[in-house]
N, CA, C and O atoms as CSV, one atom per row, in Angstrom:
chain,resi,resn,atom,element,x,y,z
A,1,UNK,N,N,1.437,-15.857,-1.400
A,1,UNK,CA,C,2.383,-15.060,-2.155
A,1,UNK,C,C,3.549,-14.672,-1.249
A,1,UNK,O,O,3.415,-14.362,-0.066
A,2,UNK,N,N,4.783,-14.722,-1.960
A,2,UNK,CA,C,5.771,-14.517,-0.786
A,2,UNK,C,C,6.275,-13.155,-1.195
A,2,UNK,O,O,6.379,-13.209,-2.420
A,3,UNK,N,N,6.680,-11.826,-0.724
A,3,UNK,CA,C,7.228,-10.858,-0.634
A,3,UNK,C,C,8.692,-10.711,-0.785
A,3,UNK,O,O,9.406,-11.394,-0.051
A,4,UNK,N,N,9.345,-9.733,-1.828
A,4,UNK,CA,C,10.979,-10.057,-1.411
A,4,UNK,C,C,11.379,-8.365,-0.835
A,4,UNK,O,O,10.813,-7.322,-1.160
A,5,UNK,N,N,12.396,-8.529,-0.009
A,5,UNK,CA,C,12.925,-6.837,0.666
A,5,UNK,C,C,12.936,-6.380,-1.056
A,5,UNK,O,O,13.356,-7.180,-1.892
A,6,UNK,N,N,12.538,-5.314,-1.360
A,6,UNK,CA,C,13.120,-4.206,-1.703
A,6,UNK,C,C,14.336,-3.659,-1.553
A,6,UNK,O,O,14.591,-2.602,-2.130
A,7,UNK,N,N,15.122,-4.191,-0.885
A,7,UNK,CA,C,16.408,-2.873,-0.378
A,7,UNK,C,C,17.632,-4.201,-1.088
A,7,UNK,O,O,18.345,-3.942,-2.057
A,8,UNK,N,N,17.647,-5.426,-0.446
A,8,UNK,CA,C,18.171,-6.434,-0.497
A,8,UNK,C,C,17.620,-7.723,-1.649
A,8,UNK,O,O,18.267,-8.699,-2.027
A,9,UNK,N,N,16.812,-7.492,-1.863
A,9,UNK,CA,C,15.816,-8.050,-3.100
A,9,UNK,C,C,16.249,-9.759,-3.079
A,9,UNK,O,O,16.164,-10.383,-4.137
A,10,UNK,N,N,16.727,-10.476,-1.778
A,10,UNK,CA,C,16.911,-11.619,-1.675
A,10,UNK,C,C,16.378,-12.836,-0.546
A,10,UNK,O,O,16.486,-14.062,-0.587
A,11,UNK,N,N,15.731,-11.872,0.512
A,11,UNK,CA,C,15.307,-12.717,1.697
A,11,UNK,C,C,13.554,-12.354,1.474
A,11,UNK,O,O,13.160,-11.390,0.816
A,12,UNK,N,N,12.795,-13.184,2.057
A,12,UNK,CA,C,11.360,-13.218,2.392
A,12,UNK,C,C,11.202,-11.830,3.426
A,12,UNK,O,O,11.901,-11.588,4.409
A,13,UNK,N,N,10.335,-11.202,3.014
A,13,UNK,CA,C,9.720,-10.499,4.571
A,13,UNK,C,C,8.984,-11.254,5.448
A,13,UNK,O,O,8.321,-12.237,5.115
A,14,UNK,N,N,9.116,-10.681,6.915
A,14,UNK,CA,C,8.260,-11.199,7.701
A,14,UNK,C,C,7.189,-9.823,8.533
A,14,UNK,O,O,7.449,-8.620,8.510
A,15,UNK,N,N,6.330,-10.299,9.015
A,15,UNK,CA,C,5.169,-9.370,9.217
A,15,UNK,C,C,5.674,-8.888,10.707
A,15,UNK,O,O,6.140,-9.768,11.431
A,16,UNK,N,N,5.601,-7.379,11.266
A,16,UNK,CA,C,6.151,-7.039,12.413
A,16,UNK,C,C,4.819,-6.369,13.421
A,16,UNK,O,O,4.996,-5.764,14.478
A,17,UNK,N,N,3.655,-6.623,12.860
A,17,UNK,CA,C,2.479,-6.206,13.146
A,17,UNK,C,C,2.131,-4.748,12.558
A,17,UNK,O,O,2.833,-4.130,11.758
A,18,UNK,N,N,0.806,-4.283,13.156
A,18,UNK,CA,C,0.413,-3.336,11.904
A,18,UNK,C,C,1.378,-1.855,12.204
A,18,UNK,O,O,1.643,-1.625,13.383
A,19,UNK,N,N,1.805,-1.033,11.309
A,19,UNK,CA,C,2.307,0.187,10.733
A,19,UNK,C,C,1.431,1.356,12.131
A,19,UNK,O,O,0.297,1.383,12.607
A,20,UNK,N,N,2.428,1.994,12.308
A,20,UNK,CA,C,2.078,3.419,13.812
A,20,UNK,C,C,1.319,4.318,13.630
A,20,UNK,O,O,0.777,4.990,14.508
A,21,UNK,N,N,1.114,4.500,11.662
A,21,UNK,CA,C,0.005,5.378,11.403
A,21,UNK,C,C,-0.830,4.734,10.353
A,21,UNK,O,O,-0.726,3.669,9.744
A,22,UNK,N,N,-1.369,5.346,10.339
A,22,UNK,CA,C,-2.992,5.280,9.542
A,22,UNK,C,C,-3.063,6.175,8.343
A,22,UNK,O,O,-2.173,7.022,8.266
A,23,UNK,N,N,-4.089,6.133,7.260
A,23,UNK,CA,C,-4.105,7.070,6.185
A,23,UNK,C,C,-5.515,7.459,6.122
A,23,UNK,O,O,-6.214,6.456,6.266
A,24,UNK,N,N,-6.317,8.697,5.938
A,24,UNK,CA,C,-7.380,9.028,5.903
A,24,UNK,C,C,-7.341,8.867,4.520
A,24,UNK,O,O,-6.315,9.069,3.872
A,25,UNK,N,N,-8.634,8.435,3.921
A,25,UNK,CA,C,-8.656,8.283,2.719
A,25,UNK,C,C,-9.730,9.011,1.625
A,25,UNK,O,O,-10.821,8.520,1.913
A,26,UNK,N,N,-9.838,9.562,0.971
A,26,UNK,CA,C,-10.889,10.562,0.433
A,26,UNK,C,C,-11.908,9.342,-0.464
A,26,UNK,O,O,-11.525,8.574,-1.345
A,27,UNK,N,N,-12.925,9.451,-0.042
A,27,UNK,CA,C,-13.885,8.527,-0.934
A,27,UNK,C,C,-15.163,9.070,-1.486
A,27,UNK,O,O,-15.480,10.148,-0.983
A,28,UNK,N,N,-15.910,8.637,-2.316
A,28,UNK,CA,C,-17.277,9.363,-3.081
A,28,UNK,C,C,-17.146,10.204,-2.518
A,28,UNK,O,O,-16.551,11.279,-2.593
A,29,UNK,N,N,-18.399,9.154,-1.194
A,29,UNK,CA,C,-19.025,10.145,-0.138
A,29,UNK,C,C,-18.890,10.279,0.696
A,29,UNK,O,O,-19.612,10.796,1.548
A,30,UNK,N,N,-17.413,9.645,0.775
A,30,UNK,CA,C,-16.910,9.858,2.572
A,30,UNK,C,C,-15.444,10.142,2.299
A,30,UNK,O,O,-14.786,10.635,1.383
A,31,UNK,N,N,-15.171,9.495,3.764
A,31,UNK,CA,C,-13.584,8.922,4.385
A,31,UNK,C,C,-14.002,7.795,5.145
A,31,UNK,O,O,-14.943,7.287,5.755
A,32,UNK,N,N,-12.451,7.626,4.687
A,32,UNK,CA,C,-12.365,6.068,5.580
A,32,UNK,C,C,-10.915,5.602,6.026
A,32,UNK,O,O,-9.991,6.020,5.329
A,33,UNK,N,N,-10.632,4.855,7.012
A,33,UNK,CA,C,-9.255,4.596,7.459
A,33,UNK,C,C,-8.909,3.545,6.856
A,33,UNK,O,O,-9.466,2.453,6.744
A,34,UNK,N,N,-7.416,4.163,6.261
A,34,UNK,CA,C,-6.252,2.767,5.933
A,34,UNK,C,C,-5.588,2.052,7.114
A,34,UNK,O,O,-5.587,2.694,8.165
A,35,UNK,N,N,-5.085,0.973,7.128
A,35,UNK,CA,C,-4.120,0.655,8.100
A,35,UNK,C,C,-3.425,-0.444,7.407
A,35,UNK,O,O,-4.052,-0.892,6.446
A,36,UNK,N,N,-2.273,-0.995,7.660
A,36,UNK,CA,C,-1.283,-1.753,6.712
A,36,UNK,C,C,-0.248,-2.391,7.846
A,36,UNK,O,O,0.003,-1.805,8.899
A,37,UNK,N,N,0.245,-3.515,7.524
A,37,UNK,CA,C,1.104,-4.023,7.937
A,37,UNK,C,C,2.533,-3.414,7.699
A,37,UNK,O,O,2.959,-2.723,6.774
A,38,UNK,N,N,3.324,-4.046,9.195
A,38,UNK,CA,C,4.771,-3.361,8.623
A,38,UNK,C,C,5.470,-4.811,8.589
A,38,UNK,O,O,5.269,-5.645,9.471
A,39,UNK,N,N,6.296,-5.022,7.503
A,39,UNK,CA,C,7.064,-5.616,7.334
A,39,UNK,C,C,8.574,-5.605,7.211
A,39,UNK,O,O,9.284,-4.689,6.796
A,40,UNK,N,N,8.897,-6.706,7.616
A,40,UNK,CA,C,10.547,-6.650,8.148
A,40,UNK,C,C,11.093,-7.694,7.389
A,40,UNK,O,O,10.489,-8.709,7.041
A,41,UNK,N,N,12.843,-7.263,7.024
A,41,UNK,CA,C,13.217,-8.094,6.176
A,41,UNK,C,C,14.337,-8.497,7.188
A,41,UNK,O,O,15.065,-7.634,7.678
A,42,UNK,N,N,14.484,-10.010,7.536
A,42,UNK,CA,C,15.433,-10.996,8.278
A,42,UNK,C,C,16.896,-10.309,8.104
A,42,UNK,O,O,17.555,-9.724,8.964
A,43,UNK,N,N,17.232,-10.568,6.650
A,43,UNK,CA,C,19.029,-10.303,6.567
A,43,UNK,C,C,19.321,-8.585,6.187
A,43,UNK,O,O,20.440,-8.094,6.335
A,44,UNK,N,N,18.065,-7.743,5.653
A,44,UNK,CA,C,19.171,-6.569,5.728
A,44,UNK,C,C,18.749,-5.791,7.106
A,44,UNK,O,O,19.369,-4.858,7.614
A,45,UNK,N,N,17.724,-6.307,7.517
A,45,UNK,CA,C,17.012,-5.703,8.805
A,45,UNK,C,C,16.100,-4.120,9.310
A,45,UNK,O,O,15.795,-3.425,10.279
A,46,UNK,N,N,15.944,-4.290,7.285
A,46,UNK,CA,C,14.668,-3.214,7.226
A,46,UNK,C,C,13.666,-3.439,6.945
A,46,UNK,O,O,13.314,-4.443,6.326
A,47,UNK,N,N,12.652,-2.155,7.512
A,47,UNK,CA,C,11.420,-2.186,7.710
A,47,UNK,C,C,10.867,-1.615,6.406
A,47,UNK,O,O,11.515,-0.776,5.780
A,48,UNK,N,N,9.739,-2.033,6.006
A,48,UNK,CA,C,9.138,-1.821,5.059
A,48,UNK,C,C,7.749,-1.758,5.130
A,48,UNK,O,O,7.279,-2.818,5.543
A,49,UNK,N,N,6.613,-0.584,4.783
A,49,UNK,CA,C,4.992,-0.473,4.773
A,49,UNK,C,C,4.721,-1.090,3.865
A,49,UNK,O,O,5.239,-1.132,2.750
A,50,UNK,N,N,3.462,-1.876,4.498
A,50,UNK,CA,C,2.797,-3.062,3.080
A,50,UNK,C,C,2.070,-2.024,2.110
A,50,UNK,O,O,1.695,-2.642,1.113
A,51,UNK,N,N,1.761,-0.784,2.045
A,51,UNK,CA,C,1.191,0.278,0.986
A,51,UNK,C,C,2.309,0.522,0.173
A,51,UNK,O,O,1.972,0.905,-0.947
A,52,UNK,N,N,3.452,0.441,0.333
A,52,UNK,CA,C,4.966,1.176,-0.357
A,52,UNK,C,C,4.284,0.528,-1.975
A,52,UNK,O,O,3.436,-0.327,-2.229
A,53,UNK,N,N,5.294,1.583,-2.976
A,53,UNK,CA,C,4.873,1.073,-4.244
A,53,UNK,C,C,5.889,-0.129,-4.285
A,53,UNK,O,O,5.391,-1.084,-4.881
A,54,UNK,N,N,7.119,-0.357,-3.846
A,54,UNK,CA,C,8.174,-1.230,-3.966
A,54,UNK,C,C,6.921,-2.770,-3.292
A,54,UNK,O,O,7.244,-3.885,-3.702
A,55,UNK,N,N,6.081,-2.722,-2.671
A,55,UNK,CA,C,5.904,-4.410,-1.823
A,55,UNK,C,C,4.290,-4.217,-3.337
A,55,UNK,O,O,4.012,-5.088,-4.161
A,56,UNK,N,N,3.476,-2.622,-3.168
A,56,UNK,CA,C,2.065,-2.873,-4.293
A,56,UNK,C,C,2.782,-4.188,-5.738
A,56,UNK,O,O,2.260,-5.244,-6.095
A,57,UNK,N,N,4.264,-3.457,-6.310
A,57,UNK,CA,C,4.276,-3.489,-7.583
A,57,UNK,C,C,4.963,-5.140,-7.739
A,57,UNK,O,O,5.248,-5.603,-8.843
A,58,UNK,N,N,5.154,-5.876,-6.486
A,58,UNK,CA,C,5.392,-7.584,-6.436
A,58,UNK,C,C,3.706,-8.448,-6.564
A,58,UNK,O,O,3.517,-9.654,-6.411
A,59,UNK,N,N,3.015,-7.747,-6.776
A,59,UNK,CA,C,1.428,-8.321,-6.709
A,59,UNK,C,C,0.798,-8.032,-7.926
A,59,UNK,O,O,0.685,-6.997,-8.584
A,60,UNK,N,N,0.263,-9.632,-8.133
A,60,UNK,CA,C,-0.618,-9.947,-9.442
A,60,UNK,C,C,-1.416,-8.913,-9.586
A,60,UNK,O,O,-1.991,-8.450,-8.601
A,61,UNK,N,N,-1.596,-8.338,-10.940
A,61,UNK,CA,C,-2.990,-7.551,-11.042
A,61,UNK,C,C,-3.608,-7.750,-10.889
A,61,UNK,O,O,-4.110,-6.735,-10.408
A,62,UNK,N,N,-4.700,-8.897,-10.861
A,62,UNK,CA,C,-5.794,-9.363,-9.865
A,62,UNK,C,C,-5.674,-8.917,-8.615
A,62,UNK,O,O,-6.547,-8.173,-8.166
A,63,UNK,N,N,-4.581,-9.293,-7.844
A,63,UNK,CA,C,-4.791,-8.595,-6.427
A,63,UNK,C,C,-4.190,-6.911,-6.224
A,63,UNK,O,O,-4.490,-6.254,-5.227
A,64,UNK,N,N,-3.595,-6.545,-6.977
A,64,UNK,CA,C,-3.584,-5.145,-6.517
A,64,UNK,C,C,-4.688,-4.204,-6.691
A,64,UNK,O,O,-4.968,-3.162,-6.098
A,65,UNK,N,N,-5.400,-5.008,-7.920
A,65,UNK,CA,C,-6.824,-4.266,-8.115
A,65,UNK,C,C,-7.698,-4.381,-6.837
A,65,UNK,O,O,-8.697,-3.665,-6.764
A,66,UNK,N,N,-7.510,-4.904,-6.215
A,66,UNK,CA,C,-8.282,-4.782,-4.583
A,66,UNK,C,C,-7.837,-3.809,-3.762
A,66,UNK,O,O,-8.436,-3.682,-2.693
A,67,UNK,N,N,-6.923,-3.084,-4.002
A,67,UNK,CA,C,-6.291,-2.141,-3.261
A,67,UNK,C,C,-6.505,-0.521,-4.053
A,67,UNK,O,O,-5.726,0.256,-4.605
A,68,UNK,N,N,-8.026,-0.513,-3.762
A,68,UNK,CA,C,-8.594,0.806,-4.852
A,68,UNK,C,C,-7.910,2.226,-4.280
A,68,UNK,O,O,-8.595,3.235,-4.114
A,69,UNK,N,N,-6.745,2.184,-4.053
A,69,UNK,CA,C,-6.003,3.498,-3.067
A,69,UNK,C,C,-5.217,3.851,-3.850
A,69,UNK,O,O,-4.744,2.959,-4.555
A,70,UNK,N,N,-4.697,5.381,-4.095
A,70,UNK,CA,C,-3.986,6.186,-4.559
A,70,UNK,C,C,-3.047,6.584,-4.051
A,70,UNK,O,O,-2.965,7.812,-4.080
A,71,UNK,N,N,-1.787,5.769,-3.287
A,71,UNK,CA,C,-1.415,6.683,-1.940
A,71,UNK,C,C,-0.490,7.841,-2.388
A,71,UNK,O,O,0.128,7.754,-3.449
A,72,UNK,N,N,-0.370,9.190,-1.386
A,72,UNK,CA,C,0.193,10.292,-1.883
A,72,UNK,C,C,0.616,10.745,-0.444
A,72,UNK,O,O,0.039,10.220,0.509
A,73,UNK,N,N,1.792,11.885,-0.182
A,73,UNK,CA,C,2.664,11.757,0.601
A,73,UNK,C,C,2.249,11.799,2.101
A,73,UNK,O,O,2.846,11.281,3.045
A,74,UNK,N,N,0.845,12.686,2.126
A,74,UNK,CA,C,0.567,13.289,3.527
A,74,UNK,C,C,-1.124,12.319,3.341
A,74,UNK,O,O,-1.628,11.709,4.284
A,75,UNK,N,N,-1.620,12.378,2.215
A,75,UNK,CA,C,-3.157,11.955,2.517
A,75,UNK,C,C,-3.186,10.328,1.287
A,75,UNK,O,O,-2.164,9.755,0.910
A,76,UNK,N,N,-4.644,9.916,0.899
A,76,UNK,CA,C,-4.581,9.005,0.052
A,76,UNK,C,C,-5.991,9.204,-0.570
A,76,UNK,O,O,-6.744,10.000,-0.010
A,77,UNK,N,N,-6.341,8.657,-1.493
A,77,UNK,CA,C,-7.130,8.805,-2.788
A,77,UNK,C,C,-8.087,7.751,-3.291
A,77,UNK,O,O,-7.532,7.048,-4.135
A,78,UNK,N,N,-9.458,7.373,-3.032
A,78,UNK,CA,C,-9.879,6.552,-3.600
A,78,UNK,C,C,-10.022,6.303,-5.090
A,78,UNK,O,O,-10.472,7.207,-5.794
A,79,UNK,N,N,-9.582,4.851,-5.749
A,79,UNK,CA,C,-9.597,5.218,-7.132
A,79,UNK,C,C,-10.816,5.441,-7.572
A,79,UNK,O,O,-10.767,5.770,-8.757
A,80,UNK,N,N,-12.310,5.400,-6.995
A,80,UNK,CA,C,-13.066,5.626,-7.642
A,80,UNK,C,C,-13.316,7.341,-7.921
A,80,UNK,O,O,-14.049,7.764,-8.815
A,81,UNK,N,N,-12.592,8.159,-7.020
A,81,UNK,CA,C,-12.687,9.644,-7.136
A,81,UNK,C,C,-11.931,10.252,-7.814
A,81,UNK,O,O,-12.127,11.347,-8.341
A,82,UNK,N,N,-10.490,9.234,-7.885
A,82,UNK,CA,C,-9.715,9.856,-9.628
A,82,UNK,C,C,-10.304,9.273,-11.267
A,82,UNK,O,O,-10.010,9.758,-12.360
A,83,UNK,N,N,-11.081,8.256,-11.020
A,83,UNK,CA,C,-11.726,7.972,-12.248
A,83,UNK,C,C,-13.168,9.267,-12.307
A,83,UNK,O,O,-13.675,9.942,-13.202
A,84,UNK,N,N,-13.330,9.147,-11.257
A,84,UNK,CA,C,-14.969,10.532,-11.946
A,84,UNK,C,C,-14.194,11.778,-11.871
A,84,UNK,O,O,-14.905,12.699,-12.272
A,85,UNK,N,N,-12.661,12.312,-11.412
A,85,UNK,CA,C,-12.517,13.419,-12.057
A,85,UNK,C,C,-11.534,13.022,-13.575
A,85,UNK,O,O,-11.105,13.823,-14.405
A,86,UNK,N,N,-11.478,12.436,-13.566
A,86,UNK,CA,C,-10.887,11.596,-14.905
A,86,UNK,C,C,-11.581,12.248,-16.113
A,86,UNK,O,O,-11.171,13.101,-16.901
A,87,UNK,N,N,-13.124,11.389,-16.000
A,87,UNK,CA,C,-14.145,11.511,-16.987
A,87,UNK,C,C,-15.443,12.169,-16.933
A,87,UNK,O,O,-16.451,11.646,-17.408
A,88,UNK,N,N,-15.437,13.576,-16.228
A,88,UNK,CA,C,-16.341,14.184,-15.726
A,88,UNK,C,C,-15.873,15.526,-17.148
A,88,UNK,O,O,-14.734,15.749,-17.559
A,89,UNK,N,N,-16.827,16.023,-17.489
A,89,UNK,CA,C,-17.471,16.595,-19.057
A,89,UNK,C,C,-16.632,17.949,-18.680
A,89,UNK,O,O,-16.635,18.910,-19.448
């Protein structure tokens, strides 16, 4: 699958290795660490996180459904813990 910038919406990204932080993630019965690639776009010469909703919302629903994360500004969200407060009585 090829990626397009967001900013410039005309060149390929390329991968700049992984992103400086990490996301703790709230799950059932735990936590667990995110980590994500950063990507770079050739001609406008910005950087972009492979979590951003701008790179999630270029991906088939088949594959974003693999990405069971909620992300939110400071922490992130497993989707299985917004579906049981979803439908909890």
């Amino acid at each position: 699958m090829v990626l397009t910038c967001p900013f410039c919406k005309v060149t390929h990204l390329t991968k700049q290795g992984l992103y400086r932080l990490t996301r703790i993630v709230l799950d059932i019965d735990s936590f667990y660490i995110l980590a994500t690639e950063s990507l770079h776009c050739v001609k406008c010469k910005k950087n972009q996180i492979g979590w951003s909703e701008a790179i999630l919302d270029q991906l088939d629903p088949a594959t974003r459904s693999t990405f069971p994360v909620q992300m939110m500004y400071h922490s992130a969200c497993d989707t299985r813990v917004i579906y049981l407060l979803r439908h909890r009585g």
